[in-house]
N, C-alpha and C positions, 0 to 999 in steps of 0.2 A: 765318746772319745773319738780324734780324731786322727789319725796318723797318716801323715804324707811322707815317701821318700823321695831321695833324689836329689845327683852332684850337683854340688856347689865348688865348682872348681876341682880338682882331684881329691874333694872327700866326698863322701854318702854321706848323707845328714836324713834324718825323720824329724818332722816337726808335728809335735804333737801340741793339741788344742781339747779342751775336756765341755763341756755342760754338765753343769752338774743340778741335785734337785735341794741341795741345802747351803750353808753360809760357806763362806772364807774358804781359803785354798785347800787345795787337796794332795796328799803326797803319793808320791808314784817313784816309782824305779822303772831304769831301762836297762836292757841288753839287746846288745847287737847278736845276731848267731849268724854262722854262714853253712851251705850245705854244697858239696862239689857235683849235685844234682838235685834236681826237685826228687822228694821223696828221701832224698840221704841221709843218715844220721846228721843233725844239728852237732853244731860246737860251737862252745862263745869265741865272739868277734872282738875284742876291746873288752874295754873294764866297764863294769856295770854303774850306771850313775843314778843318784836318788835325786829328786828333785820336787818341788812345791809348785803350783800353780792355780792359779786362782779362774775360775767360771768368764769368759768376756775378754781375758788378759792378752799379752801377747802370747803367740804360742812359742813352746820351748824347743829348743834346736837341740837332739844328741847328733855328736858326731860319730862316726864311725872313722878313725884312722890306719887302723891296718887294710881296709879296702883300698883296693885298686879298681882304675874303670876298665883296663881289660883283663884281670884276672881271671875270668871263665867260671864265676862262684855266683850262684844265690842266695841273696841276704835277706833275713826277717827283722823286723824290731819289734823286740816282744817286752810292752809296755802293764806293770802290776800296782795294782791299787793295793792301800796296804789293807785292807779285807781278803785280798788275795786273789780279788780277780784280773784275770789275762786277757790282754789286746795284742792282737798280733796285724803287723802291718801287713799287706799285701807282696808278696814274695820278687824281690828286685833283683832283676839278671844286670853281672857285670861281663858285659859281650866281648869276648878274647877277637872274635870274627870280622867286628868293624874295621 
């Protein structure tokens, strides 16, 4: 699996894309979390969205819309297969500073 973050206009979006080793689509669930510093306790960002996608396909866009780009918050997108394994994206700073 593969998760990319990163605005698309004043939202965060992750687009995720999977490989998989067997037939037909695969369902997942996403949550956005935000932490007021790396290391902080997480809290969800937005409502949790399930979704299908299949091996090759296009990849699927969650959005994240209570993010802002200068908020001053770090976001994850933590994506679950329904076995119950976790993908966690790469931790994305929304910079108050620029």
């Amino acid at each position: 699996m593969t998760i990319r973050t990163g605005w698309s206009g004043d939202t965060l979006t992750g687009r995720v894309t999977v490989t998989t080793d067997g037939e037909g689509p695969v369902g997942l669930s996403a949550q956005w979390y935000a932490q007021d510093s790396q290391g902080a306790p997480r809290r969800p960002s937005g409502s949790p969205v399930a979704f299908r996608i299949s091996e090759g396909g296009e990849p699927y866009t969650v959005a994240n819309r209570e993010a802002r780009p200068l908020d001053c918050r770090w976001y994850v997108l933590e994506v679950t297969t329904v076995s119950g394994t976790a993908f966690r994206s790469d931790p994305w700073y929304a910079d108050c500073l620029r």
